[in-house]
Structure formats: structure tokens, C-alpha cells
ZAMARGU-4260 file (C-alpha; in steps of 0.2 Angstrom, whole numbers, plus 5000, padded with zeros to 4 digits):
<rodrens>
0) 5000/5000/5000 | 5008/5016/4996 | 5001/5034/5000 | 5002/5040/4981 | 4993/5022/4976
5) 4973/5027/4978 | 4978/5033/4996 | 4975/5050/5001 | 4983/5056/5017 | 4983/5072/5027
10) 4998/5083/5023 | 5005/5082/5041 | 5002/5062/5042 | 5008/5058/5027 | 5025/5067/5032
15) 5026/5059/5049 | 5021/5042/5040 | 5031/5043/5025 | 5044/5029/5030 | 5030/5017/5035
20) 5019/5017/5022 | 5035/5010/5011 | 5039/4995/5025 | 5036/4977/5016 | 5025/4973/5027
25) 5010/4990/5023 | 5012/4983/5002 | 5009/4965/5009 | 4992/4974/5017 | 4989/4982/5002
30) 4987/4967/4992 | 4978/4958/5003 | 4962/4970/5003 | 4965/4971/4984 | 4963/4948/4985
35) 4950/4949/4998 | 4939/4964/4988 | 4944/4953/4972 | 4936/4938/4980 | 4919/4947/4984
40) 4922/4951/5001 | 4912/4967/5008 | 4927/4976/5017 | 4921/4991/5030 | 4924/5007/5031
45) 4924/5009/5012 | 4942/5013/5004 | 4940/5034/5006 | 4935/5032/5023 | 4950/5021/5029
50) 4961/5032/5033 | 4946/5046/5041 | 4953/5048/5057 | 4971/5055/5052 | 4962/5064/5038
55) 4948/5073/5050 | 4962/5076/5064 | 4979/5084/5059 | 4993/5078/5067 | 4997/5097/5073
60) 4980/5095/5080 | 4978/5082/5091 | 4973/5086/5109 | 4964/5070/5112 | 4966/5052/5107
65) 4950/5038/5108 | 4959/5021/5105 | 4947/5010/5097 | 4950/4992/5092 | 4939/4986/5076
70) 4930/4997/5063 | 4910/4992/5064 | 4907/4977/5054 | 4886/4979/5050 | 4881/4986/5035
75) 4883/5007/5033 | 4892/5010/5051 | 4909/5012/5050 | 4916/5028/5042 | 4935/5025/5050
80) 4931/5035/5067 | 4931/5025/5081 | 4915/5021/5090 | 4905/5033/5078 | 4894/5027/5066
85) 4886/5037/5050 | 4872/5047/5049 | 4856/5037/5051 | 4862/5023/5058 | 4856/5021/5077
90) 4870/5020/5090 | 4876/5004/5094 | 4877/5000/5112 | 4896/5002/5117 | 4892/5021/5109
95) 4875/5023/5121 | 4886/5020/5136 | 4899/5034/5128 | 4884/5045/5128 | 4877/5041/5147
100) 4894/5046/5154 | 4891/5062/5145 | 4875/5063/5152 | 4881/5062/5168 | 4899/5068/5167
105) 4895/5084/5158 | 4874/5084/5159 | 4873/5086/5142 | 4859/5079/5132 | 4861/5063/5124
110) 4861/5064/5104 | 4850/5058/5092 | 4863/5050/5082 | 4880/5044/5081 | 4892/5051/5072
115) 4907/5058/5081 | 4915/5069/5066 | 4911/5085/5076 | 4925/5078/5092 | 4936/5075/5078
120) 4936/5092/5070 | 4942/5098/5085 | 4958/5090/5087 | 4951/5072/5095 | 4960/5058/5085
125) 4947/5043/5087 | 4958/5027/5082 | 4953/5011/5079 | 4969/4998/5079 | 4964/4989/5065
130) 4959/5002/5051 | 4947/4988/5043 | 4938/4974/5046 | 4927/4960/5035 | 4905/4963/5037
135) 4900/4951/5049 | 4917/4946/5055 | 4924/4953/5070 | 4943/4954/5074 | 4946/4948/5056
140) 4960/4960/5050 | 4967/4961/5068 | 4983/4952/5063 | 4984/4961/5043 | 4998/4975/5051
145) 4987/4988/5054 | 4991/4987/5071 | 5009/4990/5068 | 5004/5005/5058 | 4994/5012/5072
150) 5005/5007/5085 | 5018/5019/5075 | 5005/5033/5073 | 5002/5032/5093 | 5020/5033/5096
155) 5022/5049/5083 | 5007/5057/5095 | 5016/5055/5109 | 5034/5062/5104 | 5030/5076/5092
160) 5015/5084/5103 | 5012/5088/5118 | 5000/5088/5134 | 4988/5075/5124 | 4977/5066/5134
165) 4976/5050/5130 | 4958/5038/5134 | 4963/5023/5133 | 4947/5010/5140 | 4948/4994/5140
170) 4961/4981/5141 | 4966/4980/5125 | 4968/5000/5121 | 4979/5000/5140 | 4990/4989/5131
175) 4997/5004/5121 | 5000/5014/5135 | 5020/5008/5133 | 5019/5017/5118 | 5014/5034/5128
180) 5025/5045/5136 | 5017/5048/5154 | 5027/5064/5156 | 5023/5074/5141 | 5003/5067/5141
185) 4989/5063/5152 | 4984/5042/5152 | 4966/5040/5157 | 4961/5023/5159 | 4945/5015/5163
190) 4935/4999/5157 | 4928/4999/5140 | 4910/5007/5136 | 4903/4990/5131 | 4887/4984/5141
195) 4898/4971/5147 | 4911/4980/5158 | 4902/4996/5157 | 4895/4997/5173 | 4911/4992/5181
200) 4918/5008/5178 | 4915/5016/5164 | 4900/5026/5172 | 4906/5036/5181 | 4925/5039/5176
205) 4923/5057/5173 | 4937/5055/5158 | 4928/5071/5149 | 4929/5084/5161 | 4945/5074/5166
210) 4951/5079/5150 | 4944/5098/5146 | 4953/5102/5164 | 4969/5096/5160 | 4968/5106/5143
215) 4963/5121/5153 | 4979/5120/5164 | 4986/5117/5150 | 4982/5134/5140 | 4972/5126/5127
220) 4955/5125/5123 | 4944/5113/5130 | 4933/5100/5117 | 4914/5104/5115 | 4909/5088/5117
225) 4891/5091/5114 | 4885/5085/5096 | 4877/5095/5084 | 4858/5092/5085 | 4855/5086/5066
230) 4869/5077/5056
</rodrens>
């Protein structure tokens, strides 16, 4: 996979990137989306949105980081933010329970919709591990390499910026916390949002105003968290 081969990057990730997206390892992914599209697999998020979350958020830009850990893999959700779906498509649970610890944390009104493209316009890189998945099939690019592309894009977060904070919930996104430099960011770390672990901590973590006080002290705007109305 190279950037100039149907890939369409974000000035400033492209040049932090450049070295990776030439690795063996990025043309062997390459080609196998090309077999498994060839083959008549459905691939989400479609090829333009693979790459949405470096293309919303600037690198220069990033105050927040959302680790997710598989793109959506029902018909019409994914769009390459983690957690959000598209327009029109109802919340899926793991979401809802993003939205009641808004509710609670912040008291603002839960949303009507899903789709999470106004946090990353404002400097909230919302990262899924794996940048695509098979429909219906879970966990199925998981072990592809896009893990150690954005294993390399967390680590570029955390040495050329600074004062990031860093949500990192559940197990698996705490497991890239060795790739964080806890001097320079703020870690917060709870359970994961999904109804299975969700009331075991996740209500209740207070990670959003967490985070707008720390960009306060910091000297830098906090995030409107509160979604737009109508999509």
C-alpha cells in the first residue's frame, strides 16, 4: 500500500508516515484488501474512509486520542472514526454508554445520532487499531499490520506533541499505553464502554471533564463535546 497508490493522506500524516507506508509489510496489506475485495468480500469502512481519522484530525491538531480496536462490521456503520457510526444509523450499544457518561459527566443531552465527526474536527483523534475489518466478521483483520501502523501513529502522537490526553478504556487500548510517554501526556484509563464491563467503571470515570481540565491548565481550549443536533 503506498500513500500515492489510491491513498489520500493528510499533509502532516503523510510526512510523519512517510517511512511506514513504504515498509514490506504496509504493500503485503495492500494486496491483501485488493485479494479479499477481488474475492467478493464486503470490506468496512469503504476505501475513502480508511484512513478518516488522520484525515479529520491533523497531526498538529491532536489534543485528544480515543483508542478503538475494530472498525464496525454491519452494514453502513463504520466511516474510519472509532466508536462513531454514520448518519442514520442508530447508536450501537458500546456508543450509548459513551453518551450516558456524558449525560452524567457533563449533563449534556444525549444525541440523536451517532456520528462523532464533530470531536474530531476539533483536534480528537478517534483510532481504531485495525483500520478495517470483514462485514460480519469481527477481529478479522486484527493480525493484517494495521496494528503496527497504528502502534507507530500512537507513538508519533506522543513524541512530536504535547499535553495530549490519552483515553485509553479497556484492556486492549491500555495495552498501548507503553507506547505513551506519561510525562509529556495525560493516560486516562478505565474499562471499556461496552454493556459488558460498562458498569464496572466506565460510568462514572469522569474521563471528559478529566480531560477539558487538563487542557485548561494546560492553556488550550477545552473540546465541545456536545454533538450537533442534526447530522
Amino acid at each position: 500500500m503506498k500513500q500515492g497508490d489510491r491513498v489520500k493522506l493528510e499533509g502532516s500524516w503523510k510526512a510523519a508516515l512517510q517511512d511506514e507506508f513504504e515498509q514490506p509489510y504496509m504493500q503485503e496489506l495492500g494486496a491483501f484488501l485488493r485479494r479479499e475485495k477481488a474475492a467478493g468480500k464486503v470490506i468496512y469502512p469503504p476505501g475513502p474512509l480508511i484512513f478518516n481519522a488522520l484525515n479529520s484530525t491533523p497531526l498538529d491538531q491532536v489534543r485528544v486520542v480515543i483508542l478503538g480496536q475494530d472498525p464496525y462490521h454491519g452494514a453502513g456503520q463504520a466511516h474510519g472514526l472509532c466508536f462513531s457510526v454514520q448518519p442514520g444509523v442508530a447508536p450501537p450499544p458500546s456508543l450509548q454508554n459513551i453518551f450516558k457518561e456524558l449525560k452524567r459527566d457533563l449533563n449534556l443531552d444525549i444525541p440523536r445520532h451517532g456520528y462523532l465527526q464533530h470531536w474530531a474536527d476539533q483536534g480528537v483523534l478517534m483510532l481504531n487499531t485495525s483500520l478495517t475489518v470483514e462485514q460480519g466478521m469481527a477481529g478479522s483483520h486484527a493480525k493484517m499490520g494495521w496494528q503496527r501502523l497504528t502502534d507507530r501513529i500512537i507513538e508519533v502522537v506522543s513524541q512530536r506533541r504535547s499535553s495530549v490526553v490519552f483515553m485509553l478504556w479497556g484492556a486492549h487500548a491500555q495495552s498501548k499505553s507503553k507506547l505513551i510517554d506519561p510525562t509529556r501526556h495525560l493516560l486516562l484509563k478505565s474499562v471499556h464502554p461496552s454493556p459488558l464491563s460498562a458498569h464496572r467503571g466506565f460510568i462514572g470515570n469522569g474521563h471528559f471533564s478529566r480531560a477539558n481540565h487538563f487542557l485548561r491548565q494546560q492553556g488550550l481550549a477545552p473540546i465541545d463535546w456536545m454533538l450537533p443536533a442534526e447530522v
